[in-house]
C-alpha positions as MATLAB code, in Angstrom:
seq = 'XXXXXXXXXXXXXXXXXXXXXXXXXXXXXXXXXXXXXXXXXXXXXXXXXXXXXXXXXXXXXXXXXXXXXXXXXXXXXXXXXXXXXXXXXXXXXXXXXXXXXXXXXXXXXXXXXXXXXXXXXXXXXXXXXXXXXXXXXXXXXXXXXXXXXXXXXXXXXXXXXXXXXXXXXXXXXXXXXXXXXXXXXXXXXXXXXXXXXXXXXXXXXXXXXXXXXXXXXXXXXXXXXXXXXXXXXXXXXXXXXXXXXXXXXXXXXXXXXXXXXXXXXXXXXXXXXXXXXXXXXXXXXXXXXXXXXXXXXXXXXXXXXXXXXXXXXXXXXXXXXXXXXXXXXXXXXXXXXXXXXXXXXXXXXXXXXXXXXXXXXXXXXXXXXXXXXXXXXXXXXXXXXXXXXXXXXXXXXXXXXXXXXXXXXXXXXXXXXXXXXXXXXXXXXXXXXXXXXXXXXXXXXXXXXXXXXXXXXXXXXXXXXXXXXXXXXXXXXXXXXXXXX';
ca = [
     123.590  -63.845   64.040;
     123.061  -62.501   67.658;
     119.939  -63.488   69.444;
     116.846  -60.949   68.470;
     115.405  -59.637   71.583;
     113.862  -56.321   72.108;
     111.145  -55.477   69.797;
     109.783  -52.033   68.639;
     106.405  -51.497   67.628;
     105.346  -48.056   66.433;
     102.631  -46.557   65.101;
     103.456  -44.094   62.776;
     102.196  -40.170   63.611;
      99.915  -39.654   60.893;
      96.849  -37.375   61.605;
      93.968  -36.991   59.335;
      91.323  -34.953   61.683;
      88.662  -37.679   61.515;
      88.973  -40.271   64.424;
      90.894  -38.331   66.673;
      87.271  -35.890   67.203;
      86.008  -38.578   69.045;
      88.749  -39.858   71.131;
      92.038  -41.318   71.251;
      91.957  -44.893   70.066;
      94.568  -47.613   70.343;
      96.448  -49.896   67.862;
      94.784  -53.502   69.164;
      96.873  -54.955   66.317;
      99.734  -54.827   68.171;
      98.041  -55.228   71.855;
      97.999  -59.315   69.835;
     101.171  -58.872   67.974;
     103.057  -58.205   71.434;
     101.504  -60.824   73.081;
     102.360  -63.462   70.695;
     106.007  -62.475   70.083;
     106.045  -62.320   74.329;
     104.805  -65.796   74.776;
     107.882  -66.602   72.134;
     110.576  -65.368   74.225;
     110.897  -61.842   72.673;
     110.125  -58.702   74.443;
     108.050  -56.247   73.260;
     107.543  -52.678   73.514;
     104.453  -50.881   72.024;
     104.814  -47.046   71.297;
     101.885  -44.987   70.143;
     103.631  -42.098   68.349;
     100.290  -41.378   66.667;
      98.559  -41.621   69.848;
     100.716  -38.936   71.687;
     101.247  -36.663   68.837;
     104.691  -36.982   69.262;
     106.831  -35.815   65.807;
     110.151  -37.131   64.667;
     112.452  -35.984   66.919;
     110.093  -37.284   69.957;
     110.144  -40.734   67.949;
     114.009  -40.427   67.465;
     114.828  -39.705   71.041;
     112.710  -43.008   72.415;
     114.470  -45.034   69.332;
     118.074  -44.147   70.295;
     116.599  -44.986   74.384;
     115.370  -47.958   73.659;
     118.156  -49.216   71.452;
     115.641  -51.980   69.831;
     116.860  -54.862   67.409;
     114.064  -54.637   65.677;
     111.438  -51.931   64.817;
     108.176  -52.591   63.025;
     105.393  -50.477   62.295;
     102.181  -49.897   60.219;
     100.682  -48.903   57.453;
      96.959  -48.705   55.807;
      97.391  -46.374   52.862;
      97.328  -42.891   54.139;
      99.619  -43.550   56.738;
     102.128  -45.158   54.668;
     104.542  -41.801   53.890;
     104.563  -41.168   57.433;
     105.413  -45.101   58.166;
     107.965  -45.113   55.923;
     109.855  -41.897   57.166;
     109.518  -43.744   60.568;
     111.251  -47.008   58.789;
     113.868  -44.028   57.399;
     114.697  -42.440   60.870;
     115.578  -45.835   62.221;
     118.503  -46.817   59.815;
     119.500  -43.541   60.094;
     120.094  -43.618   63.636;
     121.343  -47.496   63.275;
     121.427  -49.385   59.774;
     122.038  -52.611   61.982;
     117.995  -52.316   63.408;
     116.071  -54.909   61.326;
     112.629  -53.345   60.239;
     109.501  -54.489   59.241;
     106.256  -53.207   57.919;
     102.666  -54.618   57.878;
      99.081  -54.094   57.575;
      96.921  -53.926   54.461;
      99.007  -51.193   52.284;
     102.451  -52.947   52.491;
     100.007  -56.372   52.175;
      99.167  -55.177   48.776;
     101.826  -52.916   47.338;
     104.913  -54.504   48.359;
     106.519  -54.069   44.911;
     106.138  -50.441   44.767;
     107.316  -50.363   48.072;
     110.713  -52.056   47.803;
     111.633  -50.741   44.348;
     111.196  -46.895   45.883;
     112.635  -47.682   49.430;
     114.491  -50.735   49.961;
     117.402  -49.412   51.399;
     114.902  -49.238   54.868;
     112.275  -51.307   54.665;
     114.133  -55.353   55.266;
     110.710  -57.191   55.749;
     107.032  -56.755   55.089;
     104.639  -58.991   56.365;
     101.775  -59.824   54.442;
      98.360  -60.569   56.210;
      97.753  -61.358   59.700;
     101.137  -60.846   61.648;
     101.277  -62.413   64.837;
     102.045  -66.126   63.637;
     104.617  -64.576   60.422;
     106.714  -62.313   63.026;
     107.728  -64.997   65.520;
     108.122  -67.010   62.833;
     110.586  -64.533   60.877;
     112.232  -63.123   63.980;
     112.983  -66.666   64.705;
     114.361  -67.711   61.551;
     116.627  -64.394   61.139;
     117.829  -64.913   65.249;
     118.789  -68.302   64.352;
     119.850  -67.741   60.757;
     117.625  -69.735   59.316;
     116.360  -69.665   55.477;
     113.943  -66.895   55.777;
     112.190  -68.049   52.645;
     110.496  -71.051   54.388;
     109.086  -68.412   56.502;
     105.499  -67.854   55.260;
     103.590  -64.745   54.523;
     106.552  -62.236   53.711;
     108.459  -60.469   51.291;
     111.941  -58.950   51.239;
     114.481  -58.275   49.266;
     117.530  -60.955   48.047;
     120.614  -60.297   45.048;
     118.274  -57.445   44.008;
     115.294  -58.976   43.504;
     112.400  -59.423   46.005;
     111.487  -62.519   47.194;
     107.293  -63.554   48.218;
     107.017  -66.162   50.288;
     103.686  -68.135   49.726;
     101.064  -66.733   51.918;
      99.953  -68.175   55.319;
      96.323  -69.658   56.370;
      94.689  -67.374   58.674;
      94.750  -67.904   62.351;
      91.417  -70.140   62.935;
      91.292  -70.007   66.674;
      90.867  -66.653   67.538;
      90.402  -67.120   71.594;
      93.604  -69.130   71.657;
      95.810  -65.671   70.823;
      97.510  -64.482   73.872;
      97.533  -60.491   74.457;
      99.265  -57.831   76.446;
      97.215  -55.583   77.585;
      99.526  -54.726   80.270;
     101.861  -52.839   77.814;
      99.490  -50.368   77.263;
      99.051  -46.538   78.633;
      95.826  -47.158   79.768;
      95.726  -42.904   80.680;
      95.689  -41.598   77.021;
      92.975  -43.679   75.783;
      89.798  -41.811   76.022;
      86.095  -41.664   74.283;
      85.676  -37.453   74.322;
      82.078  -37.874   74.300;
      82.033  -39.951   77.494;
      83.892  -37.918   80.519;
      86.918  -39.220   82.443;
      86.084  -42.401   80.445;
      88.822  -45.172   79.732;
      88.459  -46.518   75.448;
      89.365  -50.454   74.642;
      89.635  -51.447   71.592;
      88.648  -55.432   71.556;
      88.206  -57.533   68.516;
      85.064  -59.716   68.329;
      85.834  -61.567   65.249;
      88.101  -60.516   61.917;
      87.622  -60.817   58.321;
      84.878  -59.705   56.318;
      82.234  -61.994   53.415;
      81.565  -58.804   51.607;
      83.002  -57.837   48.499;
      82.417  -53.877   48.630;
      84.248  -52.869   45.313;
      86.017  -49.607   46.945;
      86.931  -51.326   50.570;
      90.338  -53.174   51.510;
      88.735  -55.516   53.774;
      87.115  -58.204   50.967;
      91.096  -58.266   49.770;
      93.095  -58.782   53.056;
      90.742  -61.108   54.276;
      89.760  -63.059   51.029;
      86.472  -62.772   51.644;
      86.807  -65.131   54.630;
      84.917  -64.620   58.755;
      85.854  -66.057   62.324;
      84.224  -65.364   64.878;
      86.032  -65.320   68.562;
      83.798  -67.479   71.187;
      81.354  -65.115   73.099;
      82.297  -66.412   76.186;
      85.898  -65.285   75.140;
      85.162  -62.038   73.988;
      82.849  -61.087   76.932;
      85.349  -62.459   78.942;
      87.998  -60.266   77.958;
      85.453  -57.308   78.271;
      85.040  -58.077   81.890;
      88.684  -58.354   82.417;
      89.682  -54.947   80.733;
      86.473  -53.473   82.970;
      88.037  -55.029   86.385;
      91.453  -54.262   85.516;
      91.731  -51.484   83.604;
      88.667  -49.657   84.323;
      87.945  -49.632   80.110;
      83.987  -48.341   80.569;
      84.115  -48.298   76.634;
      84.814  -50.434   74.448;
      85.270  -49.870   70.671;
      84.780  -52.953   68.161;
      86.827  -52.340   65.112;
      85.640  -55.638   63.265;
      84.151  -55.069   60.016;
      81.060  -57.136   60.753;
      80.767  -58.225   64.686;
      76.906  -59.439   64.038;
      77.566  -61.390   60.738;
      77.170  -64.768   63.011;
      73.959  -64.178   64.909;
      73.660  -66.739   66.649;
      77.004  -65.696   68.216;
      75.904  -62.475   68.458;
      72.975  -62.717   70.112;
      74.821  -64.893   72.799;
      77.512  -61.801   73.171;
      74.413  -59.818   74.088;
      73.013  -61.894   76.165;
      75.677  -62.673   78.228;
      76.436  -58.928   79.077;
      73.248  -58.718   80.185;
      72.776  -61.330   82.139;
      76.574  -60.290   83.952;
      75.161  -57.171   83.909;
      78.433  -55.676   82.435;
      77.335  -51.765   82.158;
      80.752  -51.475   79.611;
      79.445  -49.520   76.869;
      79.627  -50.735   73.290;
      80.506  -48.769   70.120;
      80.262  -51.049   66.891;
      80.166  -50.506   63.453;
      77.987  -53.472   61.617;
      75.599  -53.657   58.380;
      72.483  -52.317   57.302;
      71.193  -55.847   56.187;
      72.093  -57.536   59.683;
      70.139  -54.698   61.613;
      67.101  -55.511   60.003;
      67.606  -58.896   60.472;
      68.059  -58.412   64.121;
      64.744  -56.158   64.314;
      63.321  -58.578   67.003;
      66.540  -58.181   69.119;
      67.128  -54.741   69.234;
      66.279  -54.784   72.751;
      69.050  -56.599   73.567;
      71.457  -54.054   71.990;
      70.359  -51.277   74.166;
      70.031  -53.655   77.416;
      73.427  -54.684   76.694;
      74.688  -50.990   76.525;
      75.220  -50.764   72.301;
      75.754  -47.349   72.852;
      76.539  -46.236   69.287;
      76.257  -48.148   65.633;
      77.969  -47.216   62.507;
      76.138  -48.827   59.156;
      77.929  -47.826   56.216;
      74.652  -46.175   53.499;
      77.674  -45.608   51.626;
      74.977  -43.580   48.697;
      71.396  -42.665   48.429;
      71.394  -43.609   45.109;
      70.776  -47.542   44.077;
      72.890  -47.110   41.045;
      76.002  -46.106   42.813;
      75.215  -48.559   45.406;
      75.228  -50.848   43.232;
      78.933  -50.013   41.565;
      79.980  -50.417   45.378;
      78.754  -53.643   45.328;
      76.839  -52.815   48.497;
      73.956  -55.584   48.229;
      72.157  -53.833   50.169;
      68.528  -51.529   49.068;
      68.844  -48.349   49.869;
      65.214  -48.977   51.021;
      66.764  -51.425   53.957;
      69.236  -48.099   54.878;
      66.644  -46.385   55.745;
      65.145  -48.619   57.981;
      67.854  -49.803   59.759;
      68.905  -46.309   61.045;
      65.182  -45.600   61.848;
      65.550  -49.094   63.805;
      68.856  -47.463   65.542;
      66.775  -44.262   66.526;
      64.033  -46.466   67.894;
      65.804  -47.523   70.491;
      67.214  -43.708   71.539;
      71.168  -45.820   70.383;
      73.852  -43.334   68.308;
      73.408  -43.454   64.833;
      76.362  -43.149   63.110;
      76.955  -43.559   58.479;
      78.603  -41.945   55.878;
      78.103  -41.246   52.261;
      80.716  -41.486   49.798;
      80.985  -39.004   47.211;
      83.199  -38.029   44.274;
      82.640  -40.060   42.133;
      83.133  -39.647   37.908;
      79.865  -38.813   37.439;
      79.327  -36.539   40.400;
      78.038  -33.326   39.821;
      77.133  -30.513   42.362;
      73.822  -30.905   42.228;
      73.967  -34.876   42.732;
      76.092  -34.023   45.522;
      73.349  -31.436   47.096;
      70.598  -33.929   45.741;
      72.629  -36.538   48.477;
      72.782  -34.330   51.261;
      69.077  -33.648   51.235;
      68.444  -37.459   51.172;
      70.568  -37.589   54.021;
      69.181  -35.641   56.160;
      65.616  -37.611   55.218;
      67.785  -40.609   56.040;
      68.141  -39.095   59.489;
      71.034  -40.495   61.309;
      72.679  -38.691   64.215;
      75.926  -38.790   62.243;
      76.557  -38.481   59.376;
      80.078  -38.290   57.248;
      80.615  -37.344   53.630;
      83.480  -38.217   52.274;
      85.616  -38.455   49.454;
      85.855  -41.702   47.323;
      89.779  -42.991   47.905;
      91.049  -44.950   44.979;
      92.878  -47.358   47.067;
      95.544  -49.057   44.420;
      94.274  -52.726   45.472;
      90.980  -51.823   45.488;
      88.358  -53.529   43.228;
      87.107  -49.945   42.111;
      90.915  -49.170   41.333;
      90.969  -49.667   37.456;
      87.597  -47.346   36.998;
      88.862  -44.288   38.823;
      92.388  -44.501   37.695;
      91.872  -41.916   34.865;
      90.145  -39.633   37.222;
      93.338  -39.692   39.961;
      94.133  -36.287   39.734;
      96.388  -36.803   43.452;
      99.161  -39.051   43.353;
     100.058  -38.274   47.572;
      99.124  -41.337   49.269;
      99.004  -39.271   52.482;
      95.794  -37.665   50.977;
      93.660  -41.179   50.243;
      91.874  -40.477   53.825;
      88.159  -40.254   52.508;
      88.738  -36.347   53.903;
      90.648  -35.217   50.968;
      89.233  -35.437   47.182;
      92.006  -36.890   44.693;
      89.728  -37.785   42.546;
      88.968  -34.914   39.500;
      84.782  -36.186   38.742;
      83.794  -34.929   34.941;
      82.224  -31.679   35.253;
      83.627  -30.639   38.504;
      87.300  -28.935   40.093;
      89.243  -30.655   42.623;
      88.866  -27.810   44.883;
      84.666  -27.439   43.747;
      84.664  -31.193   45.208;
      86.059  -30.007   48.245;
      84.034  -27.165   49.016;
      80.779  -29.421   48.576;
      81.950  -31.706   50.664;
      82.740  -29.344   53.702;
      79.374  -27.397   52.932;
      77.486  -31.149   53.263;
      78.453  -31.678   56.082;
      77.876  -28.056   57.503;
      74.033  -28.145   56.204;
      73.479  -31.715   57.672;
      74.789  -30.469   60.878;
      73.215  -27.202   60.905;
      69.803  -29.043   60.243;
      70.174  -31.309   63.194;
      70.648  -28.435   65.380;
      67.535  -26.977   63.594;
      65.410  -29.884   65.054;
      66.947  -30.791   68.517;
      63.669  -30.321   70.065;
      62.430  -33.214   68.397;
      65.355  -35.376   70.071;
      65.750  -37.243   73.288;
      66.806  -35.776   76.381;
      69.802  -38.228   75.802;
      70.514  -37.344   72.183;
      70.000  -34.012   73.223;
      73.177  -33.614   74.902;
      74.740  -35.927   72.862;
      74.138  -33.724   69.309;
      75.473  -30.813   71.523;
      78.763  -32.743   72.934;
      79.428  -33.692   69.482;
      79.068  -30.700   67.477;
      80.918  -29.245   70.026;
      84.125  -31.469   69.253;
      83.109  -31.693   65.625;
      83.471  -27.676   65.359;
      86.554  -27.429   67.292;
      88.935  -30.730   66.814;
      88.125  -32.123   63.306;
      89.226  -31.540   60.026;
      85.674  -30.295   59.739;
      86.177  -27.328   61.835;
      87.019  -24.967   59.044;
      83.509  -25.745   57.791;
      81.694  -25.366   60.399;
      81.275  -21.565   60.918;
      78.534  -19.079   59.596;
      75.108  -17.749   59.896;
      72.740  -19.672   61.931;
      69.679  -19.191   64.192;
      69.897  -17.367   66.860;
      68.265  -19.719   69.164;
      70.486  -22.705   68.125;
      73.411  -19.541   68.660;
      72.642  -19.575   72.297;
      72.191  -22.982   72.599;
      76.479  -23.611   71.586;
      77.688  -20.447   72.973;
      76.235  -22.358   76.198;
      77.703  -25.577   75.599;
      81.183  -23.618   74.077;
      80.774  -23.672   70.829;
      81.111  -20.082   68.587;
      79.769  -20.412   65.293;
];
């Protein structure tokens, strides 16, 4: 078996309208994934498809340039038909290229996966992937017995083969990356001009056990946290070298230590690193940190996503939130307080949705008061806790639609399509409403409600919803800023 050496990473060009509104964010999956298989020997090459809206023949042409012995890409669960046609287009242009899928979709549904599409898919790599692809590309450059290799399934004689799963990676700092294989020039936050967007993990994993989320599964419930000398570190680096002004933390719970936390804050502070911060974290560990919210905005938290997830305790509740919906509230008045981004969304479409509970939420919402707010569509993800309670309700079998954007869900008394129309018409009402009232804002969140609608009306899948009457005044006010309603 000949020596493996160049290595493809692609993400896969699937578009859903929701992130790419507010900028154009990088894969930091495989920022660590090339850096480990680098500091093995291998060399990597990372290419964004999704990132440059390139189609298939754009992703076929760098393929057959590159000539790679191996391509792997990526896949949560919407993106996984547009993954596997990438997985497709390589055998088709060489059956020889090994390739290999990960992330938490392939994780999970690796059976289903194989039985539809083995002839393309050789490996998938279950769980965290930088320690399981040296490991495999080793073992297959060396011919080596690949079922020793830990954390992977594949397919032998016709049957597949699961390797028992690997530990997770316990030192975080100690993971080598290569930032220097990205396009630094694409990444951008919209909101932010001329700005340059990291993405930089803090800490992975997640203690929750949210019954509709992937996270509790992939990471068994399990948290580690990355030093906050490390992380800051790294933030200053990117900032000197780069010129990344923003930085985007994808973990699902940054503040869960906060001890750790708090020294993260500090420390940016006291370096007085102006990089801007955009986090998502939860309700509970806001109003735990009520006495150090100073610290977030004089460490430039610029903007905080707390997932409400419902106004209503019962459905909370079913979510296995544990959180109040009391403790919602007060966290995003806590965000407001200190004049940071409020960001949540509300997830509706549920069996026992109705229109009116769905109107009922949107009003509560707008009590709630954050400066954004998202409603979207329950996504019965097929490893998901919440799985076996919505399966009679699936009504959309098109993995490309589970996106929280699209319903698939068919709720009692209500259409597909009467789902969808609520939806679009929440989130045209809670916009309208904070338009209504921007007199009552910040000079800062001002501008900011303005910028936003502006790219919420034009380059989301929200656009289509956001048109109609309005006042006159708040007319003006967008035809100003570029916005036609």
């Amino acid at each position: 078996m000949k020596k493996l050496t160049k290595i493809l990473l692609i993400t896969p060009p699937y578009h859903s309208g929701v992130m790419e509104s507010a900028g154009v964010w990088l894969n930091v999956g495989f920022v660590y994934i090339a850096g480990s298989l680098r500091a093995a020997g291998y060399d990597p090459i990372i290419y964004d498809a999704m990132s440059y809206w390139h189609g298939y023949d754009d992703i076929e042409k760098r393929i057959a340039d590159i000539r790679p012995d191996v391509v792997a890409t990526t896949a949560f669960t919407a993106e996984i038909v547009d993954a596997l046609k990438v997985l497709k287009l390589v055998k088709d242009i060489n059956p020889g290229i090994i390739t290999i899928m990960g992330n938490v979709h392939p994780t999970f549904c690796y059976e289903e996966i194989f039985k539809e599409h083995y002839r393309y898919v050789d490996y998938i790599v279950r769980g965290e992937g930088e320690e399981t692809m040296v490991d495999l590309l080793d073992a297959i450059s060396s011919g080596g017995d690949r079922a020793k290799v830990k954390g992977i399934a594949y397919m032998e004689d016709g049957r597949i083969v699961v390797t028992p799963p690997r530990g997770y990676i316990k030192d975080l700092d100690s993971l080598p990356m290569a930032w220097d294989l990205i396009d630094w020039q694409i990444y951008t936050y919209r909101q932010m001009k001329d700005s340059i967007l990291a993405i930089v993990s803090s800490s992975r994993g997640c203690s929750q056990q949210c019954s509709f989320c992937s996270q509790q599964l992939f990471w068994q419930r399990q948290w580690r946290g990355r030093s906050a000398e490390n992380f800051v570190g790294e933030l200053e680096f990117l900032r000197n070298t780069y010129g990344a002004d923003v930085v985007m933390i994808p973990d699902e719970t940054p503040t869960l230590d906060r001890q750790r936390w708090e020294r993260i804050l500090d420390l940016k502070i006291e370096r007085g690193l102006d990089t801007k911060l955009l986090l998502e974290t939860r309700v509970d560990d806001i109003v735990r940190d009520e006495d150090i919210m100073w610290k977030y905005k004089e460490a430039n938290v610029d903007h905080i996503y707390v997932g409400v997830e419902s106004t209503s305790q019962a459905t909370l509740d079913i979510f296995k939130k544990n959180i109040k919906v009391e403790e919602s509230k007060k966290a995003l008045d806590l965000i407001k307080e200190y004049d940071i981004v409020s960001e949540t969304s509300f997830v509706l479409g549920m069996p026992d949705d109705t229109r009116e509970k769905i109107r009922n939420s949107v009003e509560l919402a707008k009590y709630y008061n954050p400066d954004l707010a998202f409603f979207l569509a329950i996504a019965p993800w097929p490893y998901s806790e919440i799985y076996s309670s919505l399966k009679p309700y699936i009504e959309v079998y098109d993995y490309s639609k589970y996106n929280l954007v699209e319903p698939v869900i068919k709720p009692k008394e209500m259409t597909i399509d009467e789902v969808r129309k609520e939806l679009g018409l929440a989130s045209r009402n809670f916009y309208m409403d904070k338009l209504k009232n921007l007199d009552k804002m910040t000079p800062k969140k001002q501008e900011f409600m303005i910028t936003v609608t502006k790219l919420i009306a034009t380059n989301s899948y929200l656009a289509e919803h956001m048109t109609g009457q309005m006042p006159e005044e708040i007319r003006k006010l967008l035809d100003n800023a570029g916005i036609r309603g």
